[in-house]
N, CA, C and O atoms as a GROMACS GRO file, in nm:
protein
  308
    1UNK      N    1   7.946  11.078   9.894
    1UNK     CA    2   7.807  11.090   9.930
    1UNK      C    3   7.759  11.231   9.894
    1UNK      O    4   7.837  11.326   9.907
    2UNK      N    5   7.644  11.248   9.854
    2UNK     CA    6   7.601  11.377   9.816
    2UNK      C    7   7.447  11.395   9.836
    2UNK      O    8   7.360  11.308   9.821
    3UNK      N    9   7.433  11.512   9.870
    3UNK     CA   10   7.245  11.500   9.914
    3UNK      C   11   7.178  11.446   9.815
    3UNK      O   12   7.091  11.373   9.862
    4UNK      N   13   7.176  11.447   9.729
    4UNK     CA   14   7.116  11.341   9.608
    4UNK      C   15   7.124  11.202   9.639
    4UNK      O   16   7.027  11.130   9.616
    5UNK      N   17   7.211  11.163   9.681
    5UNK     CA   18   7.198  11.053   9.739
    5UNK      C   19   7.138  10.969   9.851
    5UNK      O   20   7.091  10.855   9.857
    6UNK      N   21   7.158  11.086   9.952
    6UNK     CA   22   7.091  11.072  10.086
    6UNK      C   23   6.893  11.048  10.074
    6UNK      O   24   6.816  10.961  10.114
    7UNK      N   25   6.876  11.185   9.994
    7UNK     CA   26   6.747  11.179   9.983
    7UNK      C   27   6.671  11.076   9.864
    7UNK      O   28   6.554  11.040   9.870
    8UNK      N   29   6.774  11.040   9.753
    8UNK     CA   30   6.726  10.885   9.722
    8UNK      C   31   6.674  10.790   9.766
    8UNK      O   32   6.565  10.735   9.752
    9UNK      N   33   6.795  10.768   9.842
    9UNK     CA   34   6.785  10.656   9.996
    9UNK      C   35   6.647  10.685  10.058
    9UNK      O   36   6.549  10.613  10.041
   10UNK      N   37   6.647  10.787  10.124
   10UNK     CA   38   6.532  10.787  10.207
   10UNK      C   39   6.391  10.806  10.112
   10UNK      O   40   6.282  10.818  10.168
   11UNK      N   41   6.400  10.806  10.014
   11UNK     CA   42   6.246  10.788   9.941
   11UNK      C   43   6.255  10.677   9.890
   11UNK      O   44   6.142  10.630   9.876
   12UNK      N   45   6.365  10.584   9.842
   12UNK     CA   46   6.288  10.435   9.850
   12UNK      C   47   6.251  10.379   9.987
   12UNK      O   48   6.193  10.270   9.987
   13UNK      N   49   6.276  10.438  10.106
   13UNK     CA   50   6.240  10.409  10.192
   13UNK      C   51   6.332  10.361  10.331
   13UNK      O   52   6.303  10.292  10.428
   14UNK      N   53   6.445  10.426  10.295
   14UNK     CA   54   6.537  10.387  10.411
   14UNK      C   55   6.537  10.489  10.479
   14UNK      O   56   6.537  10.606  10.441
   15UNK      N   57   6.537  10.438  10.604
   15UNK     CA   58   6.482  10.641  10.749
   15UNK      C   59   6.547  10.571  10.851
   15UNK      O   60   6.530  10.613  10.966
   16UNK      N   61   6.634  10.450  10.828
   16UNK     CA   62   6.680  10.414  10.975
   16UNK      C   63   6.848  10.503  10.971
   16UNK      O   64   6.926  10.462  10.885
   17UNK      N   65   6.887  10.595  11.046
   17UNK     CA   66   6.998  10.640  11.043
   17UNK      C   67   7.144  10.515  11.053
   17UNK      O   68   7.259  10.551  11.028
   18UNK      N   69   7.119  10.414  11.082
   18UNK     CA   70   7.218  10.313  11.125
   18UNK      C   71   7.265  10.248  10.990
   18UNK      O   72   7.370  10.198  10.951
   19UNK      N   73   7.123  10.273  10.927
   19UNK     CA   74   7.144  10.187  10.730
   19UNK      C   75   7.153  10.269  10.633
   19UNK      O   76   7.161  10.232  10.515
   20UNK      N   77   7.154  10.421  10.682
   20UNK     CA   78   7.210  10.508  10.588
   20UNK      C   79   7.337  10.537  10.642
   20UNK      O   80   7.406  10.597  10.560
   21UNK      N   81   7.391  10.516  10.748
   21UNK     CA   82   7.513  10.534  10.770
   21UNK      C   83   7.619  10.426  10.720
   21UNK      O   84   7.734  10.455  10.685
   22UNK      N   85   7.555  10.270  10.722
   22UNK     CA   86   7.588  10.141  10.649
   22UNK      C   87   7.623  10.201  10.517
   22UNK      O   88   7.738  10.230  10.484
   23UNK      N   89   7.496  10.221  10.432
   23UNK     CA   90   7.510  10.250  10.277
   23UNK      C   91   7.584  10.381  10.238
   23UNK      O   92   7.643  10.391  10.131
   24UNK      N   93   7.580  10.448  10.302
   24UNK     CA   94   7.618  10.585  10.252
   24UNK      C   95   7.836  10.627  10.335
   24UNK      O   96   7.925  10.703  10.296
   25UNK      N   97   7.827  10.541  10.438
   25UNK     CA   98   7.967  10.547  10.469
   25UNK      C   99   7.920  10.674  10.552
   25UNK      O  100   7.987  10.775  10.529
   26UNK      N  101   7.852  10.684  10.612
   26UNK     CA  102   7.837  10.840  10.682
   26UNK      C  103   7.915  10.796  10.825
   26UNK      O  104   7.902  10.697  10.898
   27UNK      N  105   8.012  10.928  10.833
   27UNK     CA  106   8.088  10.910  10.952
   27UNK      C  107   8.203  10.841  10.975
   27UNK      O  108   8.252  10.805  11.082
   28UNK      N  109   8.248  10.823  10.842
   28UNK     CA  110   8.386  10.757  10.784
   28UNK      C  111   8.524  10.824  10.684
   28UNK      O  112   8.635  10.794  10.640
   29UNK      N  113   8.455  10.897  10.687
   29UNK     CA  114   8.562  11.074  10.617
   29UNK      C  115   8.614  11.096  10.699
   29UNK      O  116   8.605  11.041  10.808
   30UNK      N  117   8.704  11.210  10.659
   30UNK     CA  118   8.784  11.295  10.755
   30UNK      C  119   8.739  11.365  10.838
   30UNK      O  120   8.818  11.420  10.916
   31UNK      N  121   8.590  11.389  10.852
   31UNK     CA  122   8.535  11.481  10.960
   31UNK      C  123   8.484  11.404  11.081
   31UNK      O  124   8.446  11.446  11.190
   32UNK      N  125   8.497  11.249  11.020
   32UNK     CA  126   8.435  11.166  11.127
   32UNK      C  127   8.278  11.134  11.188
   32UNK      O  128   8.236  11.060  11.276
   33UNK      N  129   8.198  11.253  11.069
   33UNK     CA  130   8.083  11.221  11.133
   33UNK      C  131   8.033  11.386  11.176
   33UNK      O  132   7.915  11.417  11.161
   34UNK      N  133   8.131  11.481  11.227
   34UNK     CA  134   8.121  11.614  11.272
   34UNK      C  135   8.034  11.701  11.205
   34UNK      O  136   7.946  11.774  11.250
   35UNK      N  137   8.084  11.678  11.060
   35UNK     CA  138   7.978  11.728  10.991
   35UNK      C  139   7.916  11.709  10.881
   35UNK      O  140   7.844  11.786  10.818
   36UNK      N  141   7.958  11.563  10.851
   36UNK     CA  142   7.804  11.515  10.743
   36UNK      C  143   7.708  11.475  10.850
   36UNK      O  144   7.591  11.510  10.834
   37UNK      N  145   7.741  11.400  10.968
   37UNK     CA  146   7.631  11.360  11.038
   37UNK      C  147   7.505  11.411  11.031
   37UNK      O  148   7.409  11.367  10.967
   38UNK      N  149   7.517  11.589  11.162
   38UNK     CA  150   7.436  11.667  11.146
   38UNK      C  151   7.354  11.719  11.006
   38UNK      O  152   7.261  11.799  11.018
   39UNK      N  153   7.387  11.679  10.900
   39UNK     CA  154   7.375  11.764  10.749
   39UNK      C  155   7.281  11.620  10.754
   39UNK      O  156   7.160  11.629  10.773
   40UNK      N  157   7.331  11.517  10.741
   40UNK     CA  158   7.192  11.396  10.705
   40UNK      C  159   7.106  11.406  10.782
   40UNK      O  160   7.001  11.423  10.721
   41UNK      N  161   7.088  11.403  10.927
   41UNK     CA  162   7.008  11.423  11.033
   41UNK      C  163   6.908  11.506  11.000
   41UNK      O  164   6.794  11.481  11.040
   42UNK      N  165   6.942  11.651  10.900
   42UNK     CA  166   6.883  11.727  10.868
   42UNK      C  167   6.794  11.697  10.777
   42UNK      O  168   6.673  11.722  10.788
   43UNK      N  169   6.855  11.631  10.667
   43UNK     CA  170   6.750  11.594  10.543
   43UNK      C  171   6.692  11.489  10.608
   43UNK      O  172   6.571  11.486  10.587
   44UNK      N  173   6.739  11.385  10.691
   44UNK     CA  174   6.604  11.275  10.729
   44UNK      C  175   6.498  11.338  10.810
   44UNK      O  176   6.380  11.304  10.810
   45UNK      N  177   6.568  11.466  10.902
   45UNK     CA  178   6.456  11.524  10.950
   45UNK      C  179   6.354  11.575  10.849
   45UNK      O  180   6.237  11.541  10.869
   46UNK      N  181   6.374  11.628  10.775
   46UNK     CA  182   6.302  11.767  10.627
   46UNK      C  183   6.194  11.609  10.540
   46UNK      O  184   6.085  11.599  10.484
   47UNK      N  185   6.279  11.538  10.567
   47UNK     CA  186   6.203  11.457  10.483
   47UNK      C  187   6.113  11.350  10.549
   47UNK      O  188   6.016  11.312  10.483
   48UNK      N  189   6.133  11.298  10.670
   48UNK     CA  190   6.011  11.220  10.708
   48UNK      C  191   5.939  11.297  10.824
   48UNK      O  192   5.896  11.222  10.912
   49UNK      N  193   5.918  11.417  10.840
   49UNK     CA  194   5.865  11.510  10.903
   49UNK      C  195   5.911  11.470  11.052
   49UNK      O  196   5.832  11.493  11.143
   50UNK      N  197   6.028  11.416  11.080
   50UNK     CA  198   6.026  11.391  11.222
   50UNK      C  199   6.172  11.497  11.297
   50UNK      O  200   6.268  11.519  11.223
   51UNK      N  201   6.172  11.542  11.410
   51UNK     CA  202   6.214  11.639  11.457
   51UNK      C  203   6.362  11.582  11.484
   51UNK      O  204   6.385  11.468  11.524
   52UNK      N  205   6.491  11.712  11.450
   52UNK     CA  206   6.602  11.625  11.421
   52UNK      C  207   6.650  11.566  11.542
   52UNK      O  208   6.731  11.474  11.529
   53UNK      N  209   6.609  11.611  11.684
   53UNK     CA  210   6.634  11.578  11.815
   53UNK      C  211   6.580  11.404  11.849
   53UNK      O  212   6.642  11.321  11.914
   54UNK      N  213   6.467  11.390  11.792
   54UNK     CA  214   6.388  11.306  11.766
   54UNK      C  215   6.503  11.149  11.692
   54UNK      O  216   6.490  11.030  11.722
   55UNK      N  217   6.607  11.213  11.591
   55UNK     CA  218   6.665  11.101  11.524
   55UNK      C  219   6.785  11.042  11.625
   55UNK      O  220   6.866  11.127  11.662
   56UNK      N  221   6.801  10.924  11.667
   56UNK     CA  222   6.918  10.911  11.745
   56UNK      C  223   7.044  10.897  11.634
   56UNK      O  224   7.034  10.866  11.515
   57UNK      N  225   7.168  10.931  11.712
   57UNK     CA  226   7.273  10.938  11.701
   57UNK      C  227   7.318  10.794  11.649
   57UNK      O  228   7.309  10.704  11.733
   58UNK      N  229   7.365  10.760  11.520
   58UNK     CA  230   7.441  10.598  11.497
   58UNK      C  231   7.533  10.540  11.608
   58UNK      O  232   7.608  10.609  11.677
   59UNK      N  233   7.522  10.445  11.616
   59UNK     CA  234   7.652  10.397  11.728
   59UNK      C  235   7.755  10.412  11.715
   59UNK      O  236   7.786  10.395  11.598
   60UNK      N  237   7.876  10.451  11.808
   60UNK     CA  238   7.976  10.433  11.799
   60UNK      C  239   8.092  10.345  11.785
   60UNK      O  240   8.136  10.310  11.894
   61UNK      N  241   8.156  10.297  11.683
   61UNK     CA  242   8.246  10.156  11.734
   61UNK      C  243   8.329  10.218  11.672
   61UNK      O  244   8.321  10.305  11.584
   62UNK      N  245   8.484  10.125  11.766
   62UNK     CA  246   8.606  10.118  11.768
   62UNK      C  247   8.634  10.067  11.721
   62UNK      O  248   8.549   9.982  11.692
   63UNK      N  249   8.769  10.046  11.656
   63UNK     CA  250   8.836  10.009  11.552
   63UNK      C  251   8.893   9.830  11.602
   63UNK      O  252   8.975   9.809  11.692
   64UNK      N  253   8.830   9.727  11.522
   64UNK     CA  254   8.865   9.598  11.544
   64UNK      C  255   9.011   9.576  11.638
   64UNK      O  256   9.016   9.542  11.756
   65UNK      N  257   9.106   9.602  11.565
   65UNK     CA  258   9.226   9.631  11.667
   65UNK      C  259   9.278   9.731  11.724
   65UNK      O  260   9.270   9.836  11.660
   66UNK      N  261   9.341   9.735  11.848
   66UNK     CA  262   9.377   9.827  11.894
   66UNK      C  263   9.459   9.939  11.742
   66UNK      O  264   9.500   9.882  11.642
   67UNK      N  265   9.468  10.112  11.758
   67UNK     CA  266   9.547  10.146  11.720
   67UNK      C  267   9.664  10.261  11.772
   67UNK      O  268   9.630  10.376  11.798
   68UNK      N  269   9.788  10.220  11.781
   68UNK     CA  270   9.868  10.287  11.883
   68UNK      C  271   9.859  10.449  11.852
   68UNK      O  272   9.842  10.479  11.734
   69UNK      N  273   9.868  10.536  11.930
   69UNK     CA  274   9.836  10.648  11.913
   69UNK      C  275   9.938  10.659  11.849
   69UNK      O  276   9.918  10.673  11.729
   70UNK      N  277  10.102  10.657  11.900
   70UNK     CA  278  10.201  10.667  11.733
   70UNK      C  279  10.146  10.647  11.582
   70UNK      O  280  10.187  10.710  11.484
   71UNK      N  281  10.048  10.549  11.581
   71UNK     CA  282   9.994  10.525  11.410
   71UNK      C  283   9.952  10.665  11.370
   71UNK      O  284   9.985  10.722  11.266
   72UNK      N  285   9.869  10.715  11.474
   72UNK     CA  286   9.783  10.842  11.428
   72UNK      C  287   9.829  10.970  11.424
   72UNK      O  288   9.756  11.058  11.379
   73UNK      N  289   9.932  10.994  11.461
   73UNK     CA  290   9.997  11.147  11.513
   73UNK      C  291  10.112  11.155  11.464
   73UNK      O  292  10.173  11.254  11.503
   74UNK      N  293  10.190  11.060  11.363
   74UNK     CA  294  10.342  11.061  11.305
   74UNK      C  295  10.318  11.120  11.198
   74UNK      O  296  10.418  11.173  11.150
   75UNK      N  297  10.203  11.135  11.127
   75UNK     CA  298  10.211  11.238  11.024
   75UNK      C  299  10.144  11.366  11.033
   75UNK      O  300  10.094  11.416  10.933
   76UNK      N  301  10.140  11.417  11.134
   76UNK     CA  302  10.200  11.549  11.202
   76UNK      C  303  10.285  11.587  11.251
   76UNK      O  304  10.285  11.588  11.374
   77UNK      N  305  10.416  11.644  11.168
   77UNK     CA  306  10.517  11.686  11.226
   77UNK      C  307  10.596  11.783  11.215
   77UNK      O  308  10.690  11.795  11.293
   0.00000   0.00000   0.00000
């Protein structure tokens, strides 16, 4: 994803944060969301003049199946 992209999106007309997070995979990297989130929030703010407090936060969901915390922490060692 790259701001070129983001701000594409939102000038054909997509400003819902839930369907740029759909199309764009925002919040599915390694940062989780930490910090492209805030960085899109920004350009949808800059670009449909609305205040970034103003944009809600995408929903959160959990992963279809459980995953054992062993899955996640064995390749740190």
């Amino acid at each position: 994803m790259t701001v070129e992209d983001v701000e594409r999106l939102i000038d054909e007309g997509v400003t819902d944060i839930e369907e740029l997070k759909r199309l764009l995979r925002i919040g599915m990297g390694p940062c989780q969301g930490r910090t492209c989130l805030p960085i899109v929030i920004s350009i949808l703010a800059r670009k449909t003049g609305k205040r970034p407090e103003d944009i809600p936060l995408p929903a959160t969901r959990f992963p279809v199946r459980p995953v054992p915390i062993k899955a996640l922490v064995e390749g740190e060692k």
